[in-house]
C-alpha atoms as a printed R data frame, in Angstrom:
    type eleno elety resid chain resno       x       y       z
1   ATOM     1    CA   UNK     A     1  77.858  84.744 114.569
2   ATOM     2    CA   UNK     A     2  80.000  87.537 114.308
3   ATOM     3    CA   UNK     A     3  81.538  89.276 111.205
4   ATOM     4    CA   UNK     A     4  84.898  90.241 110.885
5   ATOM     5    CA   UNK     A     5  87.717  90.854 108.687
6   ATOM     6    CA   UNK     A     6  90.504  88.224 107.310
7   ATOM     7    CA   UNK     A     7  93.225  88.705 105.428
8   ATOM     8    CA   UNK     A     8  93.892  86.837 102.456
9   ATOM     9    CA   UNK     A     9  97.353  85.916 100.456
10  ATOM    10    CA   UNK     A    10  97.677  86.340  97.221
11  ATOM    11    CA   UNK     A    11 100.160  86.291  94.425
12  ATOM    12    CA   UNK     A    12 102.164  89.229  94.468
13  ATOM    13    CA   UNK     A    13 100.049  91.483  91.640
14  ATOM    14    CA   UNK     A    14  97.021  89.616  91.858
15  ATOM    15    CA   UNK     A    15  95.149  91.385  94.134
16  ATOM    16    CA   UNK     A    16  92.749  93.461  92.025
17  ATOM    17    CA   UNK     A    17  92.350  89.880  90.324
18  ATOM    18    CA   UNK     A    18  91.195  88.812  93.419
19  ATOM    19    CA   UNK     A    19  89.208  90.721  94.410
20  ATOM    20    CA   UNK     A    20  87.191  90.735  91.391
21  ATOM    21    CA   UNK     A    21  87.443  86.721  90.950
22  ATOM    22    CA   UNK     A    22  85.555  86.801  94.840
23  ATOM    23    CA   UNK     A    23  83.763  89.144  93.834
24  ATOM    24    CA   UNK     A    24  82.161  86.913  91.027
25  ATOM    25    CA   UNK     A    25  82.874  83.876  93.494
26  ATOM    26    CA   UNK     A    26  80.212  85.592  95.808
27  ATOM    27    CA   UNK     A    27  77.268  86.517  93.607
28  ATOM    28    CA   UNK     A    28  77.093  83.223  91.510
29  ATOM    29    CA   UNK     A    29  77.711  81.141  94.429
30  ATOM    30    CA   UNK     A    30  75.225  82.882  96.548
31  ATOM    31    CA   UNK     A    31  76.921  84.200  99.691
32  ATOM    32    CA   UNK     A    32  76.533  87.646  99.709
33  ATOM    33    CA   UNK     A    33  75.056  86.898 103.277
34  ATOM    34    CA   UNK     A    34  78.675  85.329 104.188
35  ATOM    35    CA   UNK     A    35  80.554  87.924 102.830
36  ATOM    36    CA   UNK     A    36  80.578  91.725 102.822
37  ATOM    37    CA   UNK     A    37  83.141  94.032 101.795
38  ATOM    38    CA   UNK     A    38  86.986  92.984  99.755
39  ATOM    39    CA   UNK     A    39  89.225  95.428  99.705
40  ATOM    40    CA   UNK     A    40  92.689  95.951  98.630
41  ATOM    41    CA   UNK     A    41  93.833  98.629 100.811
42  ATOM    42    CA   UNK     A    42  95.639 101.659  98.588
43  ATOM    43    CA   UNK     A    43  96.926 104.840  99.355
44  ATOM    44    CA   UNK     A    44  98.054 107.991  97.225
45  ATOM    45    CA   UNK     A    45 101.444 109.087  97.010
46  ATOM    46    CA   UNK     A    46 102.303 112.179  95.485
47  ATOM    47    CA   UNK     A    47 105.415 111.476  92.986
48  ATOM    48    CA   UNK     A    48 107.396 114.926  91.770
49  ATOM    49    CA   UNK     A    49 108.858 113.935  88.174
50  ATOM    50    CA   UNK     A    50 110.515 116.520  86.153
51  ATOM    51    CA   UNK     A    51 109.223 119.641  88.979
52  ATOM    52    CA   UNK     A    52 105.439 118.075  88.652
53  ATOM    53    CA   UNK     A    53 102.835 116.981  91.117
54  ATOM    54    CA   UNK     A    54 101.719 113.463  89.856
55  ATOM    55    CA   UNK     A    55  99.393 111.311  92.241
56  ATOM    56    CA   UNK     A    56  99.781 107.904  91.836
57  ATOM    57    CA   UNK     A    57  98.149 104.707  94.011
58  ATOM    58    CA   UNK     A    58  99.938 101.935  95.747
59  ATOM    59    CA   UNK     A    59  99.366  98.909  97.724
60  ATOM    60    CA   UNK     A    60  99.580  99.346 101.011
61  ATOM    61    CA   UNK     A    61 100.058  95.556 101.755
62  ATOM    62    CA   UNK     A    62 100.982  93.877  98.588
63  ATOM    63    CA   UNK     A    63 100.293  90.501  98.367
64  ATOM    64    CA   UNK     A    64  97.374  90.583 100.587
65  ATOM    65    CA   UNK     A    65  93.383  91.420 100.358
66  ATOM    66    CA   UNK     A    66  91.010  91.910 103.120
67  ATOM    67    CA   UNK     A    67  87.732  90.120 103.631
68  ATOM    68    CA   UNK     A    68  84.717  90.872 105.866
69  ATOM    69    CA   UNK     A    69  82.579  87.921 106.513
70  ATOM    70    CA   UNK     A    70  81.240  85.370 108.257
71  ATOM    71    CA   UNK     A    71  83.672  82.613 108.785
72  ATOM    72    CA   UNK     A    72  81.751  79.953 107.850
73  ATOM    73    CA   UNK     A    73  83.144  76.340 105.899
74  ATOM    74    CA   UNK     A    74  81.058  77.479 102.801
75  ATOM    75    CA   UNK     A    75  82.403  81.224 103.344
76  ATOM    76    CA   UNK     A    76  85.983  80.074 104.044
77  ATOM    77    CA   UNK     A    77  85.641  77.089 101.234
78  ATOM    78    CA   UNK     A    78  84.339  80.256  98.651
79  ATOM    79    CA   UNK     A    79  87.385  82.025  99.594
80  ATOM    80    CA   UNK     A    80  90.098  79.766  99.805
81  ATOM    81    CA   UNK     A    81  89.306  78.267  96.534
82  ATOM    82    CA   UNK     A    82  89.422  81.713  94.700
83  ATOM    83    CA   UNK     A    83  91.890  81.518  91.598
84  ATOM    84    CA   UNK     A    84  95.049  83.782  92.828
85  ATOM    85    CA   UNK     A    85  94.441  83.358  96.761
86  ATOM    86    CA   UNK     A    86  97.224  81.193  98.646
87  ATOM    87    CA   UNK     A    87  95.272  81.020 101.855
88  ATOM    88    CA   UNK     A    88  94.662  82.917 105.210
89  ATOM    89    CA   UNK     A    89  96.655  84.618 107.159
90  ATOM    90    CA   UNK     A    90  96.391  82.812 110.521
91  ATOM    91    CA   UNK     A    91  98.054  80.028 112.441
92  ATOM    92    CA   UNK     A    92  97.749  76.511 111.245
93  ATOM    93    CA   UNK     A    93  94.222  75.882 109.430
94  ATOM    94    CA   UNK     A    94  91.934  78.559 110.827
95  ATOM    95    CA   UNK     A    95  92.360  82.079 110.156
96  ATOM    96    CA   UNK     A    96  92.608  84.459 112.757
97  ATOM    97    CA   UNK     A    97  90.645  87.801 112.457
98  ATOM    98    CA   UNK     A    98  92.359  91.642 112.741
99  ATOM    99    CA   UNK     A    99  91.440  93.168 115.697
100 ATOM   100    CA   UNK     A   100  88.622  95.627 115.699
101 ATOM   101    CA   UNK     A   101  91.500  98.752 115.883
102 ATOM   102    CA   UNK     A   102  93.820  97.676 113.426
103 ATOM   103    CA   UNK     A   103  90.554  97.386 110.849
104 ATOM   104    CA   UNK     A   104  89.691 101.066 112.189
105 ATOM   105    CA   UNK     A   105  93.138 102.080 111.558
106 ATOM   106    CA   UNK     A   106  93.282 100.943 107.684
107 ATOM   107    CA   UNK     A   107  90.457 102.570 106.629
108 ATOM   108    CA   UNK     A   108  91.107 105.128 108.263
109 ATOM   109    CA   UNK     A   109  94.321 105.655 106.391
110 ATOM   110    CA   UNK     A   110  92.836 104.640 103.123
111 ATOM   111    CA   UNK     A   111  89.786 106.843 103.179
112 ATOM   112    CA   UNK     A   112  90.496 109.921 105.451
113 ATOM   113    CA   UNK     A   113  94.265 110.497 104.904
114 ATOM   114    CA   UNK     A   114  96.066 112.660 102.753
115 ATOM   115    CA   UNK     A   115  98.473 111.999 100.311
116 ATOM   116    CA   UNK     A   116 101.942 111.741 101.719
117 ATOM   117    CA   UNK     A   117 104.890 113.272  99.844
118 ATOM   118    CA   UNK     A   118 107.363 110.495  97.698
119 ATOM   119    CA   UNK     A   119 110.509 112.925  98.320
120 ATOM   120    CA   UNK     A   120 111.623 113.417 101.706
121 ATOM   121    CA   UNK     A   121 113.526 116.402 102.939
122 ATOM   122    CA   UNK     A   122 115.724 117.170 106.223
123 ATOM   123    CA   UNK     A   123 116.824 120.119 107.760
124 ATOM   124    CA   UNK     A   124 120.072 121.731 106.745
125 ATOM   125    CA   UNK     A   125 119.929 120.088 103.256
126 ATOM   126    CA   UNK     A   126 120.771 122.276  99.902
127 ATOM   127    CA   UNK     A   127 118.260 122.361  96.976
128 ATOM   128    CA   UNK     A   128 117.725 124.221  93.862
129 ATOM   129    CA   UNK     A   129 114.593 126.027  93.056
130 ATOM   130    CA   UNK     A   130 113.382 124.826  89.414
131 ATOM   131    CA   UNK     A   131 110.022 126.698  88.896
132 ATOM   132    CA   UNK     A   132 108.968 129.870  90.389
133 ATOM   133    CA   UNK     A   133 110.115 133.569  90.963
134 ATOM   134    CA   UNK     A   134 113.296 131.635  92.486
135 ATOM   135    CA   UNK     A   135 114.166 129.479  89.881
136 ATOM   136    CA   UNK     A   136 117.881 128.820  89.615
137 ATOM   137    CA   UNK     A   137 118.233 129.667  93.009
138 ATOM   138    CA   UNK     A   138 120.022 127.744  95.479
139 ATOM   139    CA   UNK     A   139 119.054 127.631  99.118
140 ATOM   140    CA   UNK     A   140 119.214 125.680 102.804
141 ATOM   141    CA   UNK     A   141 116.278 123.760 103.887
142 ATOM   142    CA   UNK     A   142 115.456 125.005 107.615
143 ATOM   143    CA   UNK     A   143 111.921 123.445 108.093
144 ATOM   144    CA   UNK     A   144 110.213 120.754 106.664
145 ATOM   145    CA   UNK     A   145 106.442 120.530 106.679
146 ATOM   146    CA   UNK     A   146 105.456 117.146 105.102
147 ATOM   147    CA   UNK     A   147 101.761 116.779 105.931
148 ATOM   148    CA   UNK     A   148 101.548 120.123 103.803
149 ATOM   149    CA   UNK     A   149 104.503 118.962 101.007
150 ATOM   150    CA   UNK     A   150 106.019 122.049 101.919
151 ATOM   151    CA   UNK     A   151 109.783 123.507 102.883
152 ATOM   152    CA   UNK     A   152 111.058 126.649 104.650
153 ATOM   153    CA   UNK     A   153 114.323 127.700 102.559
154 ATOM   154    CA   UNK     A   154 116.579 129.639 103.200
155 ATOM   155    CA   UNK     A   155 117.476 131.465  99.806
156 ATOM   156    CA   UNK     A   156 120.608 134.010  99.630
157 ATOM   157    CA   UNK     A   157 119.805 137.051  97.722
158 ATOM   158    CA   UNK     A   158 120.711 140.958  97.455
159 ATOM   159    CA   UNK     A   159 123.684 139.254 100.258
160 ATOM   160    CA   UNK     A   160 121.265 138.020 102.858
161 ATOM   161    CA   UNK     A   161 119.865 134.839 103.198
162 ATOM   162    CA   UNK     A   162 116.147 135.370 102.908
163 ATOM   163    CA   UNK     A   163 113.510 132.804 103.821
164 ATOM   164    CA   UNK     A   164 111.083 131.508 101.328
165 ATOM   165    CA   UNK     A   165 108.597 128.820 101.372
166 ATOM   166    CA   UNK     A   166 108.540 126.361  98.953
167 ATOM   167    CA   UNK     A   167 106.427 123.374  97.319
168 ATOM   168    CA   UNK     A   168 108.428 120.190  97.080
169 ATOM   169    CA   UNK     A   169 107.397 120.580  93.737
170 ATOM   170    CA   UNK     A   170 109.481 123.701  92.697
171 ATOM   171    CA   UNK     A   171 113.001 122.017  94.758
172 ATOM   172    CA   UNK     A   172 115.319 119.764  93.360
173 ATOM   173    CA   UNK     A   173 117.766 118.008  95.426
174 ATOM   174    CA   UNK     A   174 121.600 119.286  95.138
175 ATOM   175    CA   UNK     A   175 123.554 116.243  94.092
């Protein structure tokens, strides 16, 4: 018998519910040889509010959890009788297991990955500076580095336009 991972409905906001109900569900019922690992899959997201970094976590696929086990009727009958789960993702009755890469690929993202950047930015687009040696300033956006939250800007000062890089956390979007 092989193990793999399922994914399992939810209500929408139940999912830490869930996982902590099955988590219960598989110590007093004994199946902690059926079932392995529930995770809600989250990833950080770096939010600028009023020109400050805040990291905050989201669900990457609300409404769902992920399950490894073994599918077995007791394992299945453990977790589709969980309070908050609406059943398997799968067609018809049986529940069809993610592929070994798309597993590899989620925690991947959730464990190695860094935080991506709420505000997005394009070339060519005006800001303001709000914190820094170049507050007030106003400038053009001519490259975007978003892995690294960063901007090139092009700031005019003493009559030439000078370039500067920023943190998306010191710019401000012209309106």
């Amino acid at each position: 018998m092989e193990k793999n991972w399922y994914v399992i409905h939810t209500y929408s906001g139940y999912e830490n519910k869930v996982k902590a109900n099955l988590e219960k569900r598989v110590e007093s019922m004994n199946v902690g040889d059926k079932i392995f690992r529930i995770l809600v899959p989250m990833e950080d997201i770096m939010e600028v509010k009023d020109g400050k970094k805040k990291m905050t976590q989201k669900k990457i696929f609300p409404g769902y959890v992920l399950v490894e086990m073994y599918l077995t009727d007791d394992s299945w009958y453990v977790v589709r009788n969980t309070p908050g789960v609406t059943g398997f993702v799968g067609a018809g009755s049986k529940p069809i297991p993610l592929i070994e890469s798309e597993v590899a690929n989620i925690l991947k993202h959730i464990g190695l990955e860094e935080a991506k950047p709420k505000q997005v930015f394009s070339v060519g687009e005006v800001i303001t500076v709000t914190t820094g040696p170049f507050q007030n300033f106003t400038g053009t956006i001519e490259e975007v580095y978003p892995d690294k939250g960063k901007l090139k800007v092009l700031v005019a000062m003493f009559g030439r336009e000078t370039p500067v890089e920023l943190d998306y956390s010191q710019v401000q979007k012209m309106d």
